[in-house]
Jmol script that loads the backbone (N, CA, C; Angstrom):
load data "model"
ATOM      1  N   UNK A   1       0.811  -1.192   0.000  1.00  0.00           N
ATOM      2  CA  UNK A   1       0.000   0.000   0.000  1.00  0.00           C
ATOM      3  C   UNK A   1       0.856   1.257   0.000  1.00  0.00           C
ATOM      4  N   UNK A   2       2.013   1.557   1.161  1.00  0.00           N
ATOM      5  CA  UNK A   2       3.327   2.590   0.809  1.00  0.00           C
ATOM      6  C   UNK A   2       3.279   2.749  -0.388  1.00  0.00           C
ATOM      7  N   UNK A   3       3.594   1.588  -0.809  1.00  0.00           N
ATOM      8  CA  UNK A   3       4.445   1.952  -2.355  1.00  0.00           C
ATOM      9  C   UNK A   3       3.025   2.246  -3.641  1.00  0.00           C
ATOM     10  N   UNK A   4       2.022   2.028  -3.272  1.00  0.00           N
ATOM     11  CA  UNK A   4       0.984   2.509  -4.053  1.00  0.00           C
ATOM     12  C   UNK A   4       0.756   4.415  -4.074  1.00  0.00           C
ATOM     13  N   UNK A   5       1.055   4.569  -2.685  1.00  0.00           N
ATOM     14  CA  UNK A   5       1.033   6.123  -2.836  1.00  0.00           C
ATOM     15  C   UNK A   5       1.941   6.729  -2.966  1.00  0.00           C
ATOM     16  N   UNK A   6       3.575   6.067  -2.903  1.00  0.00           N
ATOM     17  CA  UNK A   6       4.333   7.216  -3.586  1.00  0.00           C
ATOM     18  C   UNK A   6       4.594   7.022  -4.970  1.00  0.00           C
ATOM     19  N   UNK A   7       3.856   6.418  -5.859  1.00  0.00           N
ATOM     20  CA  UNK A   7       4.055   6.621  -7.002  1.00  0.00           C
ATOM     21  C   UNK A   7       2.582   8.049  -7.398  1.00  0.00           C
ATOM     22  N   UNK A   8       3.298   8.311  -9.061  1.00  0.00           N
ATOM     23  CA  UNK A   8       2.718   9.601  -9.598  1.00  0.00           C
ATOM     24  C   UNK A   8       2.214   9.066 -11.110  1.00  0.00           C
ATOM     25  N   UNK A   9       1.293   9.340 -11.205  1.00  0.00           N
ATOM     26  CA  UNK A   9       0.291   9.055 -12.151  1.00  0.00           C
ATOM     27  C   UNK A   9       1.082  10.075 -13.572  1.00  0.00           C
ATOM     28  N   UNK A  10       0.914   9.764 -14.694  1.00  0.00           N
ATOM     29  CA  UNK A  10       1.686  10.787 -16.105  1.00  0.00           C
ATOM     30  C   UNK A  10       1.402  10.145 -17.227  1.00  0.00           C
ATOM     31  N   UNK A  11       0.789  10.756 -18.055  1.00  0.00           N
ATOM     32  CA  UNK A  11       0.387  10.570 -19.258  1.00  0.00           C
ATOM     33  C   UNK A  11       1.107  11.488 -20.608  1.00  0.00           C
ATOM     34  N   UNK A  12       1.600  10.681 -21.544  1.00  0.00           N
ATOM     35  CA  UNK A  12       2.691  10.995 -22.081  1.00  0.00           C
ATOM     36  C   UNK A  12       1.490  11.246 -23.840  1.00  0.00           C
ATOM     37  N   UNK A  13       2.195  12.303 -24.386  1.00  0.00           N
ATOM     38  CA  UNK A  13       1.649  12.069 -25.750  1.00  0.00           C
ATOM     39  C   UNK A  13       2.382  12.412 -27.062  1.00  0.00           C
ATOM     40  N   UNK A  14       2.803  11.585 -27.591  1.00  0.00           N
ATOM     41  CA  UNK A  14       3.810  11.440 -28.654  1.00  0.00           C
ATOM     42  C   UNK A  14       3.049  11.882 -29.955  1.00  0.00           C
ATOM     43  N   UNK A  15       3.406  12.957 -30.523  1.00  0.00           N
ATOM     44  CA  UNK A  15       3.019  13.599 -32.177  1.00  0.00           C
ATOM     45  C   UNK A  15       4.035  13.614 -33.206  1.00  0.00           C
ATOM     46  N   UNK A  16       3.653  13.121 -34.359  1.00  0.00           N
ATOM     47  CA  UNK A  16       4.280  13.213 -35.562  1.00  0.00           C
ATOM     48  C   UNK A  16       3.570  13.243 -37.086  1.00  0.00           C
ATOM     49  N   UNK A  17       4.195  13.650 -38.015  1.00  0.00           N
ATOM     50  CA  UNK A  17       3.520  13.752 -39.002  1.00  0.00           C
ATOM     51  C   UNK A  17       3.760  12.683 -39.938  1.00  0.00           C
ATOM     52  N   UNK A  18       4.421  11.701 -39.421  1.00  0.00           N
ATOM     53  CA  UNK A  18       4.662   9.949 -39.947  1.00  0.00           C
ATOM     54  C   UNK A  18       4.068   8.936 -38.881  1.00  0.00           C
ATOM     55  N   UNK A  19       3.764   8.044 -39.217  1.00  0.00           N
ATOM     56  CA  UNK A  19       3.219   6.822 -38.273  1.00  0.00           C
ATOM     57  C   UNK A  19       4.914   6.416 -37.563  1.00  0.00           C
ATOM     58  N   UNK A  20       5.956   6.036 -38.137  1.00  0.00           N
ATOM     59  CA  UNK A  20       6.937   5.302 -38.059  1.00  0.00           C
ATOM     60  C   UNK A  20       7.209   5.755 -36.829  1.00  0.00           C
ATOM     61  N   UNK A  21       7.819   7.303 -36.595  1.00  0.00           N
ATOM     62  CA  UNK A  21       8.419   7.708 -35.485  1.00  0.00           C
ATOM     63  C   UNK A  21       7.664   7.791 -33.910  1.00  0.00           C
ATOM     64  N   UNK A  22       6.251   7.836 -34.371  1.00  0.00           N
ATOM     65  CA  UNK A  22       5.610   7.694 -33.028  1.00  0.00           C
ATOM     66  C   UNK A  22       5.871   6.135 -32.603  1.00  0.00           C
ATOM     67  N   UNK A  23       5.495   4.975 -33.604  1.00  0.00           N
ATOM     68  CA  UNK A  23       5.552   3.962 -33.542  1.00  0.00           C
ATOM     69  C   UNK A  23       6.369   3.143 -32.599  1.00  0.00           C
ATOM     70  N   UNK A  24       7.838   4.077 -32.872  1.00  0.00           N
ATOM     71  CA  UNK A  24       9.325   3.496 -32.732  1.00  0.00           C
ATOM     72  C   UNK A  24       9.025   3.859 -31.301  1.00  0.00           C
ATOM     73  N   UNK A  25       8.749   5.645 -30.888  1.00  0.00           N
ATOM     74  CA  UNK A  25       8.992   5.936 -29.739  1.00  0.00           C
ATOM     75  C   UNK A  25       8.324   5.421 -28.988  1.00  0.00           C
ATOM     76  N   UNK A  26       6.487   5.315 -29.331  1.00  0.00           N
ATOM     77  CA  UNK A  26       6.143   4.387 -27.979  1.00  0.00           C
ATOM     78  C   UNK A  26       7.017   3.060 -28.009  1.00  0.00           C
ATOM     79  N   UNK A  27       7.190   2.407 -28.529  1.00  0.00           N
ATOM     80  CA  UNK A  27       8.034   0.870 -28.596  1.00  0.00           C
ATOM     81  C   UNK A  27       9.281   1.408 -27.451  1.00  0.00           C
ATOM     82  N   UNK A  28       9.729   2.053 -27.578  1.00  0.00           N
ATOM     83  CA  UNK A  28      10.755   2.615 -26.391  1.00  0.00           C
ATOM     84  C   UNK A  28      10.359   3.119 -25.235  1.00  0.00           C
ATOM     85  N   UNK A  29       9.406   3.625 -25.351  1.00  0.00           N
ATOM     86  CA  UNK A  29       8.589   4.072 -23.679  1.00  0.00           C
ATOM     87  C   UNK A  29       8.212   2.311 -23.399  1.00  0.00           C
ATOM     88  N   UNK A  30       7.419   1.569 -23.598  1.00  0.00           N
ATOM     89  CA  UNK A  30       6.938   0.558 -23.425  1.00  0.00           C
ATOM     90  C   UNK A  30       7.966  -0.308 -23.066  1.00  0.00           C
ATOM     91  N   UNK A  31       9.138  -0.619 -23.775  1.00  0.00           N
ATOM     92  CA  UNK A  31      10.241  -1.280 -23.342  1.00  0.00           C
ATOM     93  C   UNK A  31      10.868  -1.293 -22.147  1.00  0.00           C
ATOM     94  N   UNK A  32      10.793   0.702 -21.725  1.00  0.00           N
ATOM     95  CA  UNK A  32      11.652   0.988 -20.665  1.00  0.00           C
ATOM     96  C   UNK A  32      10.586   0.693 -19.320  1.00  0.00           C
ATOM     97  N   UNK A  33       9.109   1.242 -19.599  1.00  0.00           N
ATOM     98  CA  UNK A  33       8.491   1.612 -18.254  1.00  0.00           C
ATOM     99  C   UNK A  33       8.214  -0.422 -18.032  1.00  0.00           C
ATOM    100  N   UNK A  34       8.203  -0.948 -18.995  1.00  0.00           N
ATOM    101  CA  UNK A  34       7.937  -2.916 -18.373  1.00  0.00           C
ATOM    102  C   UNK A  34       9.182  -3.574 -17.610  1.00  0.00           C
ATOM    103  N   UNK A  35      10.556  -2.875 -18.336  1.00  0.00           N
ATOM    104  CA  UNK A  35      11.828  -3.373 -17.577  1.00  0.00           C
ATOM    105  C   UNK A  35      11.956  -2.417 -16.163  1.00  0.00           C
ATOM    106  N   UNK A  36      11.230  -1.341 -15.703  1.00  0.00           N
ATOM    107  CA  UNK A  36      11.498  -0.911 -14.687  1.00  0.00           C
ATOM    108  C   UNK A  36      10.178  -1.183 -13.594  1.00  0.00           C
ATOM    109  N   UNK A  37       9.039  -2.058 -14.231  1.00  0.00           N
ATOM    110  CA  UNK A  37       8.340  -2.576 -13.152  1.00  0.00           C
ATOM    111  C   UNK A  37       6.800  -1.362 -12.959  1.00  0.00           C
ATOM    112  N   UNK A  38       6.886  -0.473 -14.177  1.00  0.00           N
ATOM    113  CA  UNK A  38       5.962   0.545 -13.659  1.00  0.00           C
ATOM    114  C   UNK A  38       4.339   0.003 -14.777  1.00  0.00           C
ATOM    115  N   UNK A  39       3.581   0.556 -14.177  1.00  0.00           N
ATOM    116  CA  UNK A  39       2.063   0.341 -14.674  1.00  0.00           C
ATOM    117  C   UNK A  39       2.100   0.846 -16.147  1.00  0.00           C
ATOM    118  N   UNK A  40       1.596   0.300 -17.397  1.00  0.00           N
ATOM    119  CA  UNK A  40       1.444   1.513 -18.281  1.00  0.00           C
ATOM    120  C   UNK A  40      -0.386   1.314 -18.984  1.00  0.00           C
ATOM    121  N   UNK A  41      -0.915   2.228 -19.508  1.00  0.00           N
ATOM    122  CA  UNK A  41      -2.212   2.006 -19.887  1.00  0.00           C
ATOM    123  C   UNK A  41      -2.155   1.418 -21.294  1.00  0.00           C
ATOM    124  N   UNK A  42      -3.248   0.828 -21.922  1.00  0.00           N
ATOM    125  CA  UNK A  42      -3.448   0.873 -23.178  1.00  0.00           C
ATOM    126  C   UNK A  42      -3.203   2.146 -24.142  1.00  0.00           C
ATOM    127  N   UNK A  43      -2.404   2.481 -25.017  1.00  0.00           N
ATOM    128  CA  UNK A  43      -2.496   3.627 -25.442  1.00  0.00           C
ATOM    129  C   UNK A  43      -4.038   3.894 -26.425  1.00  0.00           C
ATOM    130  N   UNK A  44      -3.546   5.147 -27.144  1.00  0.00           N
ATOM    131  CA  UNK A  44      -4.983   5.838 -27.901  1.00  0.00           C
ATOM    132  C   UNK A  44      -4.070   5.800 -29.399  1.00  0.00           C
ATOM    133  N   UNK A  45      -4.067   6.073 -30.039  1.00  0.00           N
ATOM    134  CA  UNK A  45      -4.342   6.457 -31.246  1.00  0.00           C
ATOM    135  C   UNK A  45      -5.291   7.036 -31.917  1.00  0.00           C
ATOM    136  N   UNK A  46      -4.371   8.403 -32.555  1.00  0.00           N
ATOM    137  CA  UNK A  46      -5.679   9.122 -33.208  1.00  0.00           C
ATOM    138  C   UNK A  46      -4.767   9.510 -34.934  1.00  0.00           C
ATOM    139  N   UNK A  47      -5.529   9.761 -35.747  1.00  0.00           N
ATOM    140  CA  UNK A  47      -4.879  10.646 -36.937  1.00  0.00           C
ATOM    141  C   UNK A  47      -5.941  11.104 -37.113  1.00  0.00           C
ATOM    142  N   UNK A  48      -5.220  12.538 -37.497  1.00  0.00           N
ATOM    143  CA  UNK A  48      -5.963  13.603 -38.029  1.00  0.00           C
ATOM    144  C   UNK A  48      -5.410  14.151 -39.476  1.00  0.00           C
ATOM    145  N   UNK A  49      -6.572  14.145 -40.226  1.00  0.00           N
ATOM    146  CA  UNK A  49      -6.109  14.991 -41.755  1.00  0.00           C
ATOM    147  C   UNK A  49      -6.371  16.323 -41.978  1.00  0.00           C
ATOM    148  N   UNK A  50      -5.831  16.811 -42.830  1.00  0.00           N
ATOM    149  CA  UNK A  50      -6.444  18.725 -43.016  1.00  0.00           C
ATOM    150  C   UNK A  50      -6.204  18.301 -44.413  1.00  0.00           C
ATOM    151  N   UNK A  51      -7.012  18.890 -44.806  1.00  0.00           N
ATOM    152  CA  UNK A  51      -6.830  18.978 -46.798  1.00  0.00           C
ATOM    153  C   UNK A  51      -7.346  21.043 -47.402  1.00  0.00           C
ATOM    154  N   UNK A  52      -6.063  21.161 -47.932  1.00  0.00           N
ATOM    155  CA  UNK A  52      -5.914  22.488 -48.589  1.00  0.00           C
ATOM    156  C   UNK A  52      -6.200  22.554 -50.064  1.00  0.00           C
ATOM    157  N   UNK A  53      -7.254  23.217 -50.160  1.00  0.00           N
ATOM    158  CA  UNK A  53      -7.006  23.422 -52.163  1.00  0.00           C
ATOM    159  C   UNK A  53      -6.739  25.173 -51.900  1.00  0.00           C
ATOM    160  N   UNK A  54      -5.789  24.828 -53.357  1.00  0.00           N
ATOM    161  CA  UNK A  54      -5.386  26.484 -53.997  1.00  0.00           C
ATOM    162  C   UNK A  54      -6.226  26.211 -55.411  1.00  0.00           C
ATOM    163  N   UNK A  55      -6.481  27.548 -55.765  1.00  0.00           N
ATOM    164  CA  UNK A  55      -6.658  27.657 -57.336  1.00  0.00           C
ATOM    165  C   UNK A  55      -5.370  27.993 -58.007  1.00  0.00           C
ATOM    166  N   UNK A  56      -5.185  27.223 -58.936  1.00  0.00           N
ATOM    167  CA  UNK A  56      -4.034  27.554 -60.092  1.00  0.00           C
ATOM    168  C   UNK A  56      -4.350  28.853 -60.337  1.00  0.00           C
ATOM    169  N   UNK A  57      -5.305  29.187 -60.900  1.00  0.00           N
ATOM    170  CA  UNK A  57      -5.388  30.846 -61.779  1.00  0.00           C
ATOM    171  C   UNK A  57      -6.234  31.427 -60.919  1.00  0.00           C
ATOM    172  N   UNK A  58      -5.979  32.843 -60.636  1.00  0.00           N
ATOM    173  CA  UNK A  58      -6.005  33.836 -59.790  1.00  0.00           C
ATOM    174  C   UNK A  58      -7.176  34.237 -60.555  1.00  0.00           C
ATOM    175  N   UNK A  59      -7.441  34.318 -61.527  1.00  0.00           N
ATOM    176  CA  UNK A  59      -8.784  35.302 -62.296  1.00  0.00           C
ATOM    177  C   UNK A  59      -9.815  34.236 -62.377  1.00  0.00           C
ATOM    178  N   UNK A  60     -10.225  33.582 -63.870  1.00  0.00           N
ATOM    179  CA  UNK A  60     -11.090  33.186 -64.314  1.00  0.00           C
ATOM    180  C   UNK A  60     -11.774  31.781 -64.028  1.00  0.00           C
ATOM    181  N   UNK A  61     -10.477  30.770 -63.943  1.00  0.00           N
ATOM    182  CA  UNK A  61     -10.406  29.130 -64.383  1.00  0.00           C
ATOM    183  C   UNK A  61     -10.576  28.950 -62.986  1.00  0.00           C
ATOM    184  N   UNK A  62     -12.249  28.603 -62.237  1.00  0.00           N
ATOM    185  CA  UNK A  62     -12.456  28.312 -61.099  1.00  0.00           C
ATOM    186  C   UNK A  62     -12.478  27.168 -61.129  1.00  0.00           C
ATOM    187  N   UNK A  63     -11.979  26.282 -62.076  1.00  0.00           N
ATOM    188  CA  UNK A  63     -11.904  24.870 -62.158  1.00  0.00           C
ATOM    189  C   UNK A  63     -10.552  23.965 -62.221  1.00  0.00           C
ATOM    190  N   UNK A  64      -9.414  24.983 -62.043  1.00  0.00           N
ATOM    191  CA  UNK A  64      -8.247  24.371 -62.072  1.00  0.00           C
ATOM    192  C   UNK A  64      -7.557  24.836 -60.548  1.00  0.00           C
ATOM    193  N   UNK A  65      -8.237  23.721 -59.704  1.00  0.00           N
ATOM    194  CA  UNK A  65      -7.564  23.407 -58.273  1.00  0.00           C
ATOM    195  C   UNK A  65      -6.156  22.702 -58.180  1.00  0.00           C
ATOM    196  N   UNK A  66      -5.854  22.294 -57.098  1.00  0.00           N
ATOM    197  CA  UNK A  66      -5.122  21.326 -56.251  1.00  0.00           C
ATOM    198  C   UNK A  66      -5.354  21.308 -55.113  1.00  0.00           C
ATOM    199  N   UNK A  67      -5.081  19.956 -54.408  1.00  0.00           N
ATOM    200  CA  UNK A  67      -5.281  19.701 -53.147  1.00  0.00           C
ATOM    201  C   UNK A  67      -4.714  19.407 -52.525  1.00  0.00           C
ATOM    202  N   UNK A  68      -4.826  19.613 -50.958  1.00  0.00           N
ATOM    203  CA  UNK A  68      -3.179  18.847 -50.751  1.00  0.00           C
ATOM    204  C   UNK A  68      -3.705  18.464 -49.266  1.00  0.00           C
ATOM    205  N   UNK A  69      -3.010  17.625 -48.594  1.00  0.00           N
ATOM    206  CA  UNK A  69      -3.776  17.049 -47.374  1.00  0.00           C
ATOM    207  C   UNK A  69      -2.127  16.547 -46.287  1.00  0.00           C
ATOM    208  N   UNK A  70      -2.731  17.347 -45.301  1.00  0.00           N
ATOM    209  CA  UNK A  70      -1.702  16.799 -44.607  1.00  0.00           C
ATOM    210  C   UNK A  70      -2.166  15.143 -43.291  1.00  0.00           C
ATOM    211  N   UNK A  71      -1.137  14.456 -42.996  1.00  0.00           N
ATOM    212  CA  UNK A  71      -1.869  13.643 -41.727  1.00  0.00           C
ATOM    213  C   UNK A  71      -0.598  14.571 -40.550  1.00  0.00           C
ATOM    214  N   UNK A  72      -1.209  13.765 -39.363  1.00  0.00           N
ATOM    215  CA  UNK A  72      -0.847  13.986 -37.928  1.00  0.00           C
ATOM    216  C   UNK A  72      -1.243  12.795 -37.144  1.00  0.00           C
ATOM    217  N   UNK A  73      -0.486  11.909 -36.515  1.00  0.00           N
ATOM    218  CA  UNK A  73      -0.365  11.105 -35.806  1.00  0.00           C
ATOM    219  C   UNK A  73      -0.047  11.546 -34.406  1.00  0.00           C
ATOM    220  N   UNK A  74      -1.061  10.178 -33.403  1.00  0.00           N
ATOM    221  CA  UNK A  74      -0.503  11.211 -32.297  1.00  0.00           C
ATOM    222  C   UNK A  74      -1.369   9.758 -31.453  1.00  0.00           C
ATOM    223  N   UNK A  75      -0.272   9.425 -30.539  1.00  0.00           N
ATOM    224  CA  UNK A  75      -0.577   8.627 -29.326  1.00  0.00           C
ATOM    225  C   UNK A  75      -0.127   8.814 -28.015  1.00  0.00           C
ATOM    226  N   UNK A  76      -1.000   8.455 -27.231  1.00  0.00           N
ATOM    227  CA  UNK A  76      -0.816   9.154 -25.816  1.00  0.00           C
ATOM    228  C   UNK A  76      -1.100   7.715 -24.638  1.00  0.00           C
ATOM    229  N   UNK A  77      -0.524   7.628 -23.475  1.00  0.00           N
ATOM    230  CA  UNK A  77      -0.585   6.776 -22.600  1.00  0.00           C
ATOM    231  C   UNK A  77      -0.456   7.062 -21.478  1.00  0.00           C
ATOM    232  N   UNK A  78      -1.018   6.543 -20.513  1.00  0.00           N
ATOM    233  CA  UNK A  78      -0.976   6.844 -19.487  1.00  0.00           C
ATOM    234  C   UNK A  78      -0.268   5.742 -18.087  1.00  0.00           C
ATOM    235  N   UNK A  79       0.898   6.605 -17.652  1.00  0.00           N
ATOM    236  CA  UNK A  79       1.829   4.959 -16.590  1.00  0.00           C
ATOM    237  C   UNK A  79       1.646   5.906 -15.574  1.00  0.00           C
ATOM    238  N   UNK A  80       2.023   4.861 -14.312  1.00  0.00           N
ATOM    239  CA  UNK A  80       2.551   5.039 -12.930  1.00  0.00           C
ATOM    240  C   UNK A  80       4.074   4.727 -13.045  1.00  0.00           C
ATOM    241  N   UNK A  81       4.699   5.932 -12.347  1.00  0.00           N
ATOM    242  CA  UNK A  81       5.843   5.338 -11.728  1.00  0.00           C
ATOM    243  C   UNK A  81       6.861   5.877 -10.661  1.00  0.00           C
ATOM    244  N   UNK A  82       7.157   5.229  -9.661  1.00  0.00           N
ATOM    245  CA  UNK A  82       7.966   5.551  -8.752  1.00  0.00           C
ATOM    246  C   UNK A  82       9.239   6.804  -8.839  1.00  0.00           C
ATOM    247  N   UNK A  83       9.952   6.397  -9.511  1.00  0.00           N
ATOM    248  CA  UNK A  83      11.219   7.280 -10.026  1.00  0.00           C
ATOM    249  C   UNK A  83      10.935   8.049 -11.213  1.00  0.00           C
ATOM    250  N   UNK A  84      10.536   9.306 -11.177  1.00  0.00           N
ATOM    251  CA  UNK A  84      10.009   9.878 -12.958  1.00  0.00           C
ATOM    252  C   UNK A  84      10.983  10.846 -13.232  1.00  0.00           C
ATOM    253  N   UNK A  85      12.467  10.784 -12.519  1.00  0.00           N
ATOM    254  CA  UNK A  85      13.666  11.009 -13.037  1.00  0.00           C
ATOM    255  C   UNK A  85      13.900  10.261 -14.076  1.00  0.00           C
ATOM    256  N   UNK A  86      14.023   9.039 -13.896  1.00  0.00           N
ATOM    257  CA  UNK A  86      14.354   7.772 -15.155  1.00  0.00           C
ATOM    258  C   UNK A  86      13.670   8.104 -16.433  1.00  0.00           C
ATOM    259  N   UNK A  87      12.368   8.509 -16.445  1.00  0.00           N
ATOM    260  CA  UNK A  87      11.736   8.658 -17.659  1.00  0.00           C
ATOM    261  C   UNK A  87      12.144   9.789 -18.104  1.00  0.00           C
ATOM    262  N   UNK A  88      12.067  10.917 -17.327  1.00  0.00           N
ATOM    263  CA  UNK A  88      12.502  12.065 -17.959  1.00  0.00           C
ATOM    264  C   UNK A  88      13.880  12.286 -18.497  1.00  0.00           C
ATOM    265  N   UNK A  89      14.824  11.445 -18.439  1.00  0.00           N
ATOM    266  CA  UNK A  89      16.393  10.888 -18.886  1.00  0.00           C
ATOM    267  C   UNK A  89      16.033  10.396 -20.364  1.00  0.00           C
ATOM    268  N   UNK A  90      15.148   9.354 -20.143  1.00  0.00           N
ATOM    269  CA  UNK A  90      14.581   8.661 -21.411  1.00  0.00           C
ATOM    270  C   UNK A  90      13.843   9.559 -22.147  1.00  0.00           C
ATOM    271  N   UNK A  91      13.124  10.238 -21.912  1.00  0.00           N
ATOM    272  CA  UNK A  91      12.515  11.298 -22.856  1.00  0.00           C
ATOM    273  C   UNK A  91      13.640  12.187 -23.285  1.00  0.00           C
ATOM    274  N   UNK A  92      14.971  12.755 -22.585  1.00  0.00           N
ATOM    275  CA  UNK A  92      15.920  13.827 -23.743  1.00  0.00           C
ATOM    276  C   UNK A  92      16.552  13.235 -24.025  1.00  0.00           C
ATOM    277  N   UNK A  93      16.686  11.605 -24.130  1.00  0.00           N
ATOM    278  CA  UNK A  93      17.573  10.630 -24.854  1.00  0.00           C
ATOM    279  C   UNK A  93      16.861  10.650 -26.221  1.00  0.00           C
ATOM    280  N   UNK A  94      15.464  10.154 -26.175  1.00  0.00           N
ATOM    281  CA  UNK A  94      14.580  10.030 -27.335  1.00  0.00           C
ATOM    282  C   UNK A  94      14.997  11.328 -28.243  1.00  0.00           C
ATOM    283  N   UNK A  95      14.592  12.924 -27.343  1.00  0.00           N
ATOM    284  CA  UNK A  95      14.491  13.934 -28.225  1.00  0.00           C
ATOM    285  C   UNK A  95      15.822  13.997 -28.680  1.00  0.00           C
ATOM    286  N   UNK A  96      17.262  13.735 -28.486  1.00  0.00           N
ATOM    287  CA  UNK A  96      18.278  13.323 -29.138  1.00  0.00           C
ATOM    288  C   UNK A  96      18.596  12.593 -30.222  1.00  0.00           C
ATOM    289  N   UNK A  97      18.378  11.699 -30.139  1.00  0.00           N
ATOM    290  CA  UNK A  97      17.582  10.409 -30.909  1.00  0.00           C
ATOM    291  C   UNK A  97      17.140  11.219 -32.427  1.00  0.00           C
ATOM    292  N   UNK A  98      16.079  11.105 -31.773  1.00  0.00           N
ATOM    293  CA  UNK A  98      14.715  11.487 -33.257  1.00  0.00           C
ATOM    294  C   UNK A  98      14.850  12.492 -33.917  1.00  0.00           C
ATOM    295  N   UNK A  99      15.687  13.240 -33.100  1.00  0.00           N
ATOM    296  CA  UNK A  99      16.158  14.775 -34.179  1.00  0.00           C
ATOM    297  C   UNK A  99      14.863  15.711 -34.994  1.00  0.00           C
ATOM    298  N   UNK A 100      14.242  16.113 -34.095  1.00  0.00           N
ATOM    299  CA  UNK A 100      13.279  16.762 -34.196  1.00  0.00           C
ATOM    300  C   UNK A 100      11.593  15.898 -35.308  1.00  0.00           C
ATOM    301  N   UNK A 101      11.891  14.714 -35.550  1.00  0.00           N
ATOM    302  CA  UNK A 101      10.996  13.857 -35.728  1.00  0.00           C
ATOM    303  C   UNK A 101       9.615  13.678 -34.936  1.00  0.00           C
ATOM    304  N   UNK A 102       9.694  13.899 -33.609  1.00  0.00           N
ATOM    305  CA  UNK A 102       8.405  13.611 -32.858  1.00  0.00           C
ATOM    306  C   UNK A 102       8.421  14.664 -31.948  1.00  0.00           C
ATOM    307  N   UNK A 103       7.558  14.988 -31.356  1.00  0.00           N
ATOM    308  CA  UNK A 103       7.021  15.649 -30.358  1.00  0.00           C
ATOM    309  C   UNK A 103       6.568  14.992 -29.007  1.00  0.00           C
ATOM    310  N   UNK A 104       7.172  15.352 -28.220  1.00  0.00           N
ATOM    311  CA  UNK A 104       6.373  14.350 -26.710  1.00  0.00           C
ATOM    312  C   UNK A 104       6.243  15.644 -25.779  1.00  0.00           C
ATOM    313  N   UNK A 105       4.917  15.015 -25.136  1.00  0.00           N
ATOM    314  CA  UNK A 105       3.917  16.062 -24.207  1.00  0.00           C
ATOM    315  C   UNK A 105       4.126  15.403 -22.738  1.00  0.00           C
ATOM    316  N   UNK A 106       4.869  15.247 -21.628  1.00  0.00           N
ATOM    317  CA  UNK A 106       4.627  14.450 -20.422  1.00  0.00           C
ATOM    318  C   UNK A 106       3.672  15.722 -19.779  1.00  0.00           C
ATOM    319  N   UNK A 107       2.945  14.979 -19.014  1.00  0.00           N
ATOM    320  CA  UNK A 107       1.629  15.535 -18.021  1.00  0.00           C
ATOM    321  C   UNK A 107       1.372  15.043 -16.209  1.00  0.00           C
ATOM    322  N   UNK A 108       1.475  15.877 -15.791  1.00  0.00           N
ATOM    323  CA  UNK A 108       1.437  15.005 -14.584  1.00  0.00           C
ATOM    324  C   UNK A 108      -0.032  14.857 -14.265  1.00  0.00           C
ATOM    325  N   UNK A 109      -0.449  13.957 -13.839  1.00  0.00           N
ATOM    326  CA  UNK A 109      -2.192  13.815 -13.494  1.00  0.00           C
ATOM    327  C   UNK A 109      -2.194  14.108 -12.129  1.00  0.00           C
ATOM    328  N   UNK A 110      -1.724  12.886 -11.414  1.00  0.00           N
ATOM    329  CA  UNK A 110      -1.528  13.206  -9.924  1.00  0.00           C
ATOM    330  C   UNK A 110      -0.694  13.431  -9.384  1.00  0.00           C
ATOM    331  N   UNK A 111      -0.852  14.166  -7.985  1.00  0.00           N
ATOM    332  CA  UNK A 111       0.454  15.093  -7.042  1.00  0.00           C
ATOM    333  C   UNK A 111       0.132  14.230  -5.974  1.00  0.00           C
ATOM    334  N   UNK A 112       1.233  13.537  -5.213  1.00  0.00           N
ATOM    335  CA  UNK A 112       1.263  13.469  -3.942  1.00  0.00           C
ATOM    336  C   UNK A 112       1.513  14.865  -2.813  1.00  0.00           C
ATOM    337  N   UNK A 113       1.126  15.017  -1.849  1.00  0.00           N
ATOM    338  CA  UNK A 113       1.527  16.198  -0.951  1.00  0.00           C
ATOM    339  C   UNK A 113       2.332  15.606   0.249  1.00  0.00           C
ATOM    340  N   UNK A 114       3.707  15.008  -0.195  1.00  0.00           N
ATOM    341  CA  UNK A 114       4.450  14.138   1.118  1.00  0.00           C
ATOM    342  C   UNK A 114       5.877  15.221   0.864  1.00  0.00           C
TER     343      UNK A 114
END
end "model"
wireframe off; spacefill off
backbone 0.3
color backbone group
């Protein structure tokens, strides 16, 4: 029961505009938080698209578009864990790593007051 309340609740959310790099990075959160014994949730997955048309010709030809569509990937999870020094090591290892490839959001949910 101790050890139930000094851990801290954190939900992490990884963005990119490729599937691959979120992919890789949760695979590395998941690796690290199971070898160190901490809780992790099912993650989410979401993509989101935006689609842009321009007109080719500025005057007349309201019929000569293009379109263009971007995606956004983006998964988020939620762990417990005791030591959230360790992760936060592992998170500016990653942003080293990935070289500006992904985006990660850590969140704290819950505060202990000890």
């Amino acid at each position: 029961m101790n050890n139930y309340l000094s851990t801290k609740k954190y939900k992490i959310t990884i963005e990119s505009d490729s599937y691959t790099p979120v992919f890789e990075t949760y695979a590395k959160f998941r690796f690290f938080l199971a070898n160190n014994e901490n809780s992790v949730s099912k993650p989410n997955t979401i993509k989101t698209k935006k689609s842009y048309t321009l007109l080719k010709s500025p005057h007349v030809n309201k019929k000569s578009r293009e379109q263009y569509q971007t995606n956004n990937y983006k998964k988020s999870f939620e762990f417990r864990t005791i030591n959230p020094k360790l992760v936060f090591q592992l998170i500016q290892k990653i942003n080293k790593e990935e070289k500006n490839r992904v985006s990660i959001t850590i969140t704290c949910l819950t505060s202990n007051s000890n």
